[in-house]
SETI-582702 format. One record per residue (C-alpha): x, y, z. Coordinates in nm, 2 decimals, decimal comma. Layout:
% SETI-582702
{r {X; Y; Z}}
...
% end
This chain:
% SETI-582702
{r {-0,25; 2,46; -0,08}}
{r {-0,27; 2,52; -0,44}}
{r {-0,61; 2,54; -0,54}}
{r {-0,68; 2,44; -0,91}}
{r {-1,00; 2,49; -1,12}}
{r {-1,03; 2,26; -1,39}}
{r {-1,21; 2,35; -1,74}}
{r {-1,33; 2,07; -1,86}}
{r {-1,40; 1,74; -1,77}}
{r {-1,36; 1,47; -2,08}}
{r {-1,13; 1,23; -2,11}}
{r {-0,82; 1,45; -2,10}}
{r {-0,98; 1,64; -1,79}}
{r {-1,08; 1,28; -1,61}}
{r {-0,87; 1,04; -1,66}}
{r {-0,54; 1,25; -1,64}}
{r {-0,58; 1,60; -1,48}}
{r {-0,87; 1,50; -1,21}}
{r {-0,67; 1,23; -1,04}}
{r {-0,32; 1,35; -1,06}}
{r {-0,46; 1,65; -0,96}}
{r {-0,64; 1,51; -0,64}}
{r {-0,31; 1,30; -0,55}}
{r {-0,08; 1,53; -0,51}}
{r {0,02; 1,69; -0,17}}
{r {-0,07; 2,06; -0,09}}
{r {-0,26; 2,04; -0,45}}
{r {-0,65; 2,06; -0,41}}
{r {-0,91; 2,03; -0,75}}
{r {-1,12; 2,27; -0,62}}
{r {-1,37; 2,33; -0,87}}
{r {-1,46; 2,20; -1,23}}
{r {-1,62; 2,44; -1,58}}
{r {-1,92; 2,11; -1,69}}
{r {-2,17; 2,33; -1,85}}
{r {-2,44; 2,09; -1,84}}
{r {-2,35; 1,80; -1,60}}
{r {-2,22; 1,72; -1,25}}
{r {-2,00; 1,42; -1,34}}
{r {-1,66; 1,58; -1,17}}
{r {-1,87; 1,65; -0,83}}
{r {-2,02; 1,30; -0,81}}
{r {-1,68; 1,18; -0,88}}
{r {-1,51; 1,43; -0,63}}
{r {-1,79; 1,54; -0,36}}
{r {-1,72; 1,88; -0,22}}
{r {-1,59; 2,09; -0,57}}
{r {-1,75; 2,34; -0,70}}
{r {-1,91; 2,35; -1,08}}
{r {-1,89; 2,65; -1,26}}
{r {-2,11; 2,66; -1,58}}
{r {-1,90; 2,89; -1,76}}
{r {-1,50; 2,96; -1,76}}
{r {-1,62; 3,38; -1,70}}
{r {-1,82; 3,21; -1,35}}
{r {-1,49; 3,01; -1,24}}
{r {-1,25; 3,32; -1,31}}
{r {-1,47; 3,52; -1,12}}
{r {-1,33; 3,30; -0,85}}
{r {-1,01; 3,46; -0,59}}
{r {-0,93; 3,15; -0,43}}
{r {-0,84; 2,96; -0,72}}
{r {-0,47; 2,96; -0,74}}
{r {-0,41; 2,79; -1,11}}
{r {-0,67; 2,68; -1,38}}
{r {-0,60; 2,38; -1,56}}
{r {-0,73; 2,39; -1,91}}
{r {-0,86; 2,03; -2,04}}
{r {-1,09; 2,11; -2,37}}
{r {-1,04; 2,05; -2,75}}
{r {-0,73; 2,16; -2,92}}
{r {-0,90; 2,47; -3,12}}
{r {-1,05; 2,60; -2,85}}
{r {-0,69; 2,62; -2,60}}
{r {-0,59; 2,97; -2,76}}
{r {-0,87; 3,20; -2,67}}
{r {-0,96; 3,01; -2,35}}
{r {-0,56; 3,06; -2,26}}
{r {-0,61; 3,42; -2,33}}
{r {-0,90; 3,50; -2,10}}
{r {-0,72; 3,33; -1,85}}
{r {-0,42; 3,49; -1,86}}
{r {-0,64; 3,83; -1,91}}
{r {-0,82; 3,73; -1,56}}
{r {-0,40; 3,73; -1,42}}
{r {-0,45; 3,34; -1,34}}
{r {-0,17; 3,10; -1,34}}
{r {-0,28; 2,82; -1,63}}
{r {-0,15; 2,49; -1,75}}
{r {-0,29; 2,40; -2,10}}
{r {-0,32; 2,03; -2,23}}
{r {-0,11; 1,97; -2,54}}
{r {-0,12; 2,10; -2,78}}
{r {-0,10; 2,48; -2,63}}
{r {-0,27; 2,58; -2,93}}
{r {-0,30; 2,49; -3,27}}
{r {0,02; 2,73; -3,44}}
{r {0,35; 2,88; -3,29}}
{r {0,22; 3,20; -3,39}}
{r {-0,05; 3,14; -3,12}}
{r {0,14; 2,98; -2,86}}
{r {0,41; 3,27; -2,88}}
{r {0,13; 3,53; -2,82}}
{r {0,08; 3,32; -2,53}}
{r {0,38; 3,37; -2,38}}
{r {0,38; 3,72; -2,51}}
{r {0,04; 3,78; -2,28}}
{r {0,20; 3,62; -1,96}}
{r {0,49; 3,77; -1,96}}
{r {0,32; 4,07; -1,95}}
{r {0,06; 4,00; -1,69}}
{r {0,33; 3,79; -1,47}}
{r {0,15; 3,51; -1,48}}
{r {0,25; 3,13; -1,53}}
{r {0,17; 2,97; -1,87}}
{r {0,27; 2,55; -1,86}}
{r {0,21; 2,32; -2,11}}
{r {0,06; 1,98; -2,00}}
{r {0,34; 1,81; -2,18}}
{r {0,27; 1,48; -1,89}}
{r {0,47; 1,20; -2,11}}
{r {0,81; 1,30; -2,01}}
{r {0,71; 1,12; -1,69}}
{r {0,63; 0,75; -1,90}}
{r {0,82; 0,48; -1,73}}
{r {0,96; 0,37; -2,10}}
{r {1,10; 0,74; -2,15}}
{r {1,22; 0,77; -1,82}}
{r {1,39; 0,43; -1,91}}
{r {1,56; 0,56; -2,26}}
{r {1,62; 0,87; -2,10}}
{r {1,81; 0,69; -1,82}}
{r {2,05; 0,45; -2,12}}
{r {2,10; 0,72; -2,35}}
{r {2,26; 0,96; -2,10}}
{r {2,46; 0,65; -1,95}}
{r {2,59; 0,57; -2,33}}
{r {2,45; 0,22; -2,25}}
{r {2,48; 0,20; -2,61}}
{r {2,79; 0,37; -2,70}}
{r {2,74; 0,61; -2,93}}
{r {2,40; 0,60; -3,07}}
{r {2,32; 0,65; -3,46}}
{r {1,93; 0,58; -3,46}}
{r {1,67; 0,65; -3,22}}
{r {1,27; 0,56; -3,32}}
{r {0,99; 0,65; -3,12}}
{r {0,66; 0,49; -3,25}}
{r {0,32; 0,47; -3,09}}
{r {0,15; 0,29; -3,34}}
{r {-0,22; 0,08; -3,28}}
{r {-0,46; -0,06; -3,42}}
{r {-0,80; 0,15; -3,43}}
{r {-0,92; 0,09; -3,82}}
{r {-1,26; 0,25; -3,70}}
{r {-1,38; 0,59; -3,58}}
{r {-1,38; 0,66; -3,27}}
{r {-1,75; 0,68; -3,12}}
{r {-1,67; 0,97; -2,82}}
{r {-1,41; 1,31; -2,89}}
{r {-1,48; 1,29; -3,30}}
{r {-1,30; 1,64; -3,24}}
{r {-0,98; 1,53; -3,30}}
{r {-1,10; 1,40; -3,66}}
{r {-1,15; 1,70; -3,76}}
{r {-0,88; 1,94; -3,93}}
{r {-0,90; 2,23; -3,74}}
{r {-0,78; 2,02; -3,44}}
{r {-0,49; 1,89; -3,61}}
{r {-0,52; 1,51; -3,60}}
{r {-0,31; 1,22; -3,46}}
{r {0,01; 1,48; -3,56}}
{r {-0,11; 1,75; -3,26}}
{r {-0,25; 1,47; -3,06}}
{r {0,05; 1,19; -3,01}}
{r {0,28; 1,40; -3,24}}
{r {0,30; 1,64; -2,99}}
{r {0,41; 1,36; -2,72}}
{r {0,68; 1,21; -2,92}}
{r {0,80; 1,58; -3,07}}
{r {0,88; 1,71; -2,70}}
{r {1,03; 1,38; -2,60}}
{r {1,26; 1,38; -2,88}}
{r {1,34; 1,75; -2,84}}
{r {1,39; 1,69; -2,47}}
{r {1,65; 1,42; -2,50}}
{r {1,81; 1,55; -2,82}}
{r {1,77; 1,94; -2,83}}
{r {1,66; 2,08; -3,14}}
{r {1,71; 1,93; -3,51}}
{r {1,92; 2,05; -3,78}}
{r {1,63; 1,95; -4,03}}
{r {1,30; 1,76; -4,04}}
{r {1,14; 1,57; -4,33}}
{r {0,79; 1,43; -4,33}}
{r {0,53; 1,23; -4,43}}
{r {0,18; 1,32; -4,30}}
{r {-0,16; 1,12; -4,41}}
{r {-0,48; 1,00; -4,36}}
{r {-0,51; 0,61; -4,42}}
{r {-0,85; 0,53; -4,26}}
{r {-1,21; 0,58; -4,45}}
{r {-1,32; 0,88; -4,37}}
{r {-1,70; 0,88; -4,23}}
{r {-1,80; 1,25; -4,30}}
{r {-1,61; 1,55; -4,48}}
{r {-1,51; 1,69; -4,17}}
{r {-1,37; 1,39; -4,07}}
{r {-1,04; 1,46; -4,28}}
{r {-0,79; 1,51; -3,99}}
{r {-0,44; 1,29; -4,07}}
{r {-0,41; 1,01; -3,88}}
{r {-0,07; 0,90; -3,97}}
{r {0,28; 1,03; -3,96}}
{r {0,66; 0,98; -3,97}}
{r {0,91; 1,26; -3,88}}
{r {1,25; 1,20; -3,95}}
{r {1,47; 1,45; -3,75}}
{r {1,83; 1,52; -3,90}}
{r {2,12; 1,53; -3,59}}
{r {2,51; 1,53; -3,66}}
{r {2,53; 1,19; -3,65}}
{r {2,17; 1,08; -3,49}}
{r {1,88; 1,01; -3,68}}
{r {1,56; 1,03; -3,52}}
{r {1,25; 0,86; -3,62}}
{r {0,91; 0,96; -3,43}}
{r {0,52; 0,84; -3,56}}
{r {0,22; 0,68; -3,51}}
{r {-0,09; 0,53; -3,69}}
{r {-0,43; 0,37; -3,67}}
{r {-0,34; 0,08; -3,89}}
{r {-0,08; -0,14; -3,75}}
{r {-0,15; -0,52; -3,66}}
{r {0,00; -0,61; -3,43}}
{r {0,17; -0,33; -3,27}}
{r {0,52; -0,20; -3,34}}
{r {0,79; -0,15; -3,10}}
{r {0,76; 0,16; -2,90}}
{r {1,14; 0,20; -2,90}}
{r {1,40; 0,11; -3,09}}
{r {1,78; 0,24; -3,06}}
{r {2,09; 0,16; -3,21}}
{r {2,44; 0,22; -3,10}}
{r {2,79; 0,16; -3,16}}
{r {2,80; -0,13; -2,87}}
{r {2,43; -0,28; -2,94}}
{r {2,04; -0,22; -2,98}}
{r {1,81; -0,14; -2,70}}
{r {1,41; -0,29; -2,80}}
{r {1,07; -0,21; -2,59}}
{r {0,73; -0,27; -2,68}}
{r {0,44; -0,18; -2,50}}
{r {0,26; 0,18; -2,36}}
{r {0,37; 0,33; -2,01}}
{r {0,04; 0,19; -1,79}}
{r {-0,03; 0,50; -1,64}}
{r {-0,32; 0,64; -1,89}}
{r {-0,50; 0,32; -1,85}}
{r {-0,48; 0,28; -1,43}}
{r {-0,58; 0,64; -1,46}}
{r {-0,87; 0,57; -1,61}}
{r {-1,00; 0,37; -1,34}}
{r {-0,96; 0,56; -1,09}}
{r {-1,00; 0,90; -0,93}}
{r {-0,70; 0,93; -0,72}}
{r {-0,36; 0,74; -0,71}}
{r {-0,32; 0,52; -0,41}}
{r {-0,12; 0,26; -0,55}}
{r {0,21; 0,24; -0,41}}
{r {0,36; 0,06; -0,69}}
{r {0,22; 0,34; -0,92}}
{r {0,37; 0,33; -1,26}}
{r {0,57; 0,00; -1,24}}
{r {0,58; -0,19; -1,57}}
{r {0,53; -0,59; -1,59}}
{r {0,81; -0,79; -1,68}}
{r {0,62; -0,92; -1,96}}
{r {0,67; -0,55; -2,11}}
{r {1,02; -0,47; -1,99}}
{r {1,28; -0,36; -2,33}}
{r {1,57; -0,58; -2,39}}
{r {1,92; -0,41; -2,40}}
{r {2,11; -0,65; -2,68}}
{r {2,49; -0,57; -2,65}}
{r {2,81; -0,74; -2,84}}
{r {3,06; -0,85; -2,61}}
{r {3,36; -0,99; -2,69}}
{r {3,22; -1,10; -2,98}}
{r {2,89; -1,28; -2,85}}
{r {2,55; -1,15; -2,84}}
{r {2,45; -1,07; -2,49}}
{r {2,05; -1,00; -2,39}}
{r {1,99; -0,79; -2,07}}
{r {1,66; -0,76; -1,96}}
{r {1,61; -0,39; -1,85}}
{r {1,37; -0,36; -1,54}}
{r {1,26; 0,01; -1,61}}
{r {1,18; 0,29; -1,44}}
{r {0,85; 0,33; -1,25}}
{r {0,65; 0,63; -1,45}}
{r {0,47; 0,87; -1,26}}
{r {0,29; 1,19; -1,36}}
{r {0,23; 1,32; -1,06}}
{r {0,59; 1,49; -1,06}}
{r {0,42; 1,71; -1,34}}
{r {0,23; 1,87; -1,07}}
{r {0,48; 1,87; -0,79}}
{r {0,70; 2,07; -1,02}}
{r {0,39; 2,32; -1,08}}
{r {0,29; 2,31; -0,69}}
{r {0,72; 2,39; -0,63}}
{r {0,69; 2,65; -0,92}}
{r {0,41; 2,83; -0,75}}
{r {0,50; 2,82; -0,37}}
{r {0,86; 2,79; -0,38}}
{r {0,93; 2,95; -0,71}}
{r {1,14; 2,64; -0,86}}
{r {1,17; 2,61; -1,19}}
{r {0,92; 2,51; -1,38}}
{r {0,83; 2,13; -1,50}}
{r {0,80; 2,19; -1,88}}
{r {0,80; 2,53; -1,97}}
{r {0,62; 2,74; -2,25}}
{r {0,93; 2,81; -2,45}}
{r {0,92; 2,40; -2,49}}
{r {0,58; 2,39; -2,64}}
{r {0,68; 2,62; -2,91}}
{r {0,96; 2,48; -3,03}}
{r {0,76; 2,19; -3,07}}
{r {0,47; 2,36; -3,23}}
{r {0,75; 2,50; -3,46}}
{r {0,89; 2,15; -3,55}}
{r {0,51; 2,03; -3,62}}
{r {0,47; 2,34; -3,89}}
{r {0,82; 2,21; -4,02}}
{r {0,69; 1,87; -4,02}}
{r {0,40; 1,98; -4,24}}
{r {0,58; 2,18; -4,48}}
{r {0,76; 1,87; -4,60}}
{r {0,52; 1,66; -4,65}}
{r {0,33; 1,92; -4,89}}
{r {0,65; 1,99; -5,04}}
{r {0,79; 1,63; -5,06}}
{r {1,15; 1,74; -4,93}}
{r {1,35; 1,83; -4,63}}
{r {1,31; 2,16; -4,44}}
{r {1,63; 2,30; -4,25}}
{r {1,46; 2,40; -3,90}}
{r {1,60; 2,77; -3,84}}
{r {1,51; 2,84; -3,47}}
{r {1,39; 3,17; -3,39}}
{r {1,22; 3,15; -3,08}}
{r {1,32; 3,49; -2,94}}
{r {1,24; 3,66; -3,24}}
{r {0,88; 3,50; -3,26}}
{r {0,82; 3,59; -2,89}}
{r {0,90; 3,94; -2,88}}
{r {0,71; 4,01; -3,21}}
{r {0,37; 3,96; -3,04}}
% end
């Protein structure tokens, strides 16, 4: 049994870690960091609260400690974790810079400890469903993939005002980070990236100045790639759209799994993940001449494998699910991403991830 202490337990700690967590064989939650409240043992009767992460590290049974708590704070809570020699999986972002993620690495390395990023949408049925047609070639040889996950949310939030602030890095760490690793997943890395990266909604307070729109266009031999996202779309955009040398492939929608999450506290369901028809992508292909639809049932999502990769990683030493190296090189593309936009012109992405690494 892996036992797994969980820091923190907002949104990102309940809705996604908590219940994947608890539905997942020979993986027990086993105890929660709520510094003032007892929301995760009313919720899961029988873990233990810790009021402080020093409290919970203190703790030899725990096998793995899942870190669920605002982007700015993931760096020095990662390090006292690793420091304590526990095995950790950090929500995305890792941390805020590369520079910071690769002194993570760095750290566990040394202490021979795992370091995983939480990097959970890899496992979205509509990914696993482009995944699935760009390795067939369902669309011969494709020139233009776009990944958008754009809403419409024209006013502040009322709960986690964190991620309007700056130092948390805004919609570009927060769905950017999503759309980054599924890109670089699928494709590898980019030649170059060019960017444009905003804030379009009023802004309440100063602090609330965090961008809340971008577009990253990632330059392939051959393959452009379009990722972003924004607050201010009515109605939404397609999630995916691909172009290929035999036809298009269209699919609108979100994976359902964040929002069945978030009524529940373990996965019983055993259609888990399954899309609607209503919300299945259309695969538009030129045969012979004549415009052919094909309605493409997709793939059932399910982010429990996250953890079933991290429980094989730990007891049988498998690979790992998503590893560290992966949330650099995202990290690394973000910073990229940024640099354009101030500079209003391309940036040739010179990958150094070694380098980086061993420098810390």
């Amino acid at each position: 049994m892996v036992r797994t202490g969980l820091v923190g337990f907002g949104l990102g700690g309940r809705v996604f870690h908590a219940p994947l967590l608890s539905s997942v064989e020979d993986v027990e939650l086993a105890a929660v960091v709520e510094r003032s409240t007892n929301d995760a043992a009313e919720r899961y009767p029988g873990i233990v609260t810790y009021r402080t992460l020093e409290a919970m590290l203190e703790d030899a049974t725990l096998d793995l400690i899942v870190v669920s708590t605002p982007n700015h704070t993931h760096y020095e809570i990662a390090k006292q974790v690793i420091a304590a020699g526990k095995n950790l999986v950090v929500d995305k972002p890792m941390a805020t810079t590369s520079g910071q993620i690769a002194e993570l690495i760095s750290l566990a390395q040394q202490k021979g400890v795992l370091l995983l990023p939480f990097h959970n949408r890899r496992w979205d049925s509509d990914f696993q469903t482009v995944q699935s047609l760009v390795r067939e070639k369902a669309l011969g040889r494709l020139v233009y993939f776009q990944s958008r996950m754009d809403r419409w949310h024209p006013a502040l939030p009322t709960t986690r005002l964190w991620k309007e602030s700056a130092e948390d890095g805004g919609k570009l760490l927060d769905l950017g980070t999503h759309l980054a690793d599924q890109a670089l997943f699928l494709f590898g890395p980019p030649e170059a990236v060019s960017a444009d990266i905003v804030r379009e909604r009023d802004t309440a307070r100063e602090e609330h100045n965090a961008n809340d729109s971008f577009t990253l266009r990632l330059r392939y031999a051959g393959l452009q790639v379009v990722l972003g996202s924004n607050s201010l779309t009515l109605p939404p955009g397609p999630r995916f759209l691909l172009r290929g040398t035999k036809g298009n492939y269209l699919k609108s929608g979100v994976d359902p799994q964040e929002a069945a999450l978030s009524r529940i506290a373990r996965i019983e369901d055993t259609n888990w993940g399954q899309e609607p028809p209503t919300e299945w992508g259309t695969l538009f292909l030129d045969e012979g001449g004549s415009q052919i639809t094909h309605p493409i049932a997709p793939l059932a999502g399910n982010y429990r494998r996250y953890y079933e990769g991290v429980r094989d990683a730990l007891q049988k030493n498998a690979p790992t699910p998503v590893r560290a190296i992966d949330a650099w090189r995202v990290a690394r593309l973000l910073e990229w991403a940024t640099q354009s936009a101030l500079e209003r012109r391309e940036i040739v992405c010179a990958w150094n991830e070694e380098a980086e690494i061993d420098s810390h």
